[in-house]
C-alpha positions in Angstrom: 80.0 86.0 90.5 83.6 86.0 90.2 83.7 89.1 88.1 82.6 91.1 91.6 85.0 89.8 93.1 87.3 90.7 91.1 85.5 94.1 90.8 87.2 95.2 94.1 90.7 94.0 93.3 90.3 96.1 89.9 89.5 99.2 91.6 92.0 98.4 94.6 95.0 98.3 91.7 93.3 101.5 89.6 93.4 103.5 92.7 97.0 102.1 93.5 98.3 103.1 90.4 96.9 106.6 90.3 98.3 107.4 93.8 101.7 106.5 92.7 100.7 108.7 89.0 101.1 105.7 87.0 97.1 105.8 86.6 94.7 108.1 85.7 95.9 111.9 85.2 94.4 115.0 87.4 91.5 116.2 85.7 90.2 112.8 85.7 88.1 112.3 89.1 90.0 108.7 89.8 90.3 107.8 93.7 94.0 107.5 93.9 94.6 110.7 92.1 92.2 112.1 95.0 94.8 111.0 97.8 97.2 111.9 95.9 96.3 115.5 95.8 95.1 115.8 99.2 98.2 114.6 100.3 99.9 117.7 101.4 96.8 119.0 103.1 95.7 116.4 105.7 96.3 118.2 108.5 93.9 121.3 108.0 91.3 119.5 105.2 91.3 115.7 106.9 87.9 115.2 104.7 89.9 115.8 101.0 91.7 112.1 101.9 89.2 110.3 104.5 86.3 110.4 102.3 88.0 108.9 98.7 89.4 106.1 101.1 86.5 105.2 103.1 84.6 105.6 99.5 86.8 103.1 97.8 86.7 100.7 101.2 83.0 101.0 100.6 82.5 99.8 97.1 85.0 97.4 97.4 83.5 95.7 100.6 80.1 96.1 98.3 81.3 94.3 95.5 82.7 91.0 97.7 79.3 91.0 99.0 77.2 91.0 96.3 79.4 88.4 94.9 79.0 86.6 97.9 75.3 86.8 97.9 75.4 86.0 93.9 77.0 83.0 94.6 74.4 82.0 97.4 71.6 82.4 95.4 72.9 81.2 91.9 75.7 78.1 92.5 73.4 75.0 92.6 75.6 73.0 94.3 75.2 74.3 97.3 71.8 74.7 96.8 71.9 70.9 96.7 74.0 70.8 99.8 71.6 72.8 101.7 68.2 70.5 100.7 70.4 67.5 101.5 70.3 68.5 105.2 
């Protein structure tokens, strides 16, 4: 459960890293490395740096939910909380 959540910072700080080029080198396909290329041509290709973003906002908002919903279904003290009302 926690590892999820932690799943998001993870990929939050790999993607970080690459955009400044202390992560992952260009021929790796790594998010940050993504941005970081498109960089120069946002204005006439939008799509080269909205897409990696919105697809690292996506499995990032995916990974606090399914901890979330984990944590719902498997921490039995809130289970217990729930019957005792």
């Amino acid at each position: 459960m926690l590892t999820t959540l932690n799943l998001g910072t993870i990929i939050l700080t790999a993607a970080g890293l690459s955009y400044i080029g202390l992560g992952a080198q260009p021929p790796s396909p790594e998010w940050g490395a993504m941005l970081t290329g498109a960089r120069d041509f946002f204005p006439g290709a939008w799509w080269l740096s909205v897409f990696p973003g919105i697809s690292i906002m996506v499995v990032v908002l995916f990974m606090n939910i399914l901890g979330d919903a984990a944590r719902d279904v498997l921490d039995p003290w809130l289970k217990e909380m729930r019957t005792s009302e």
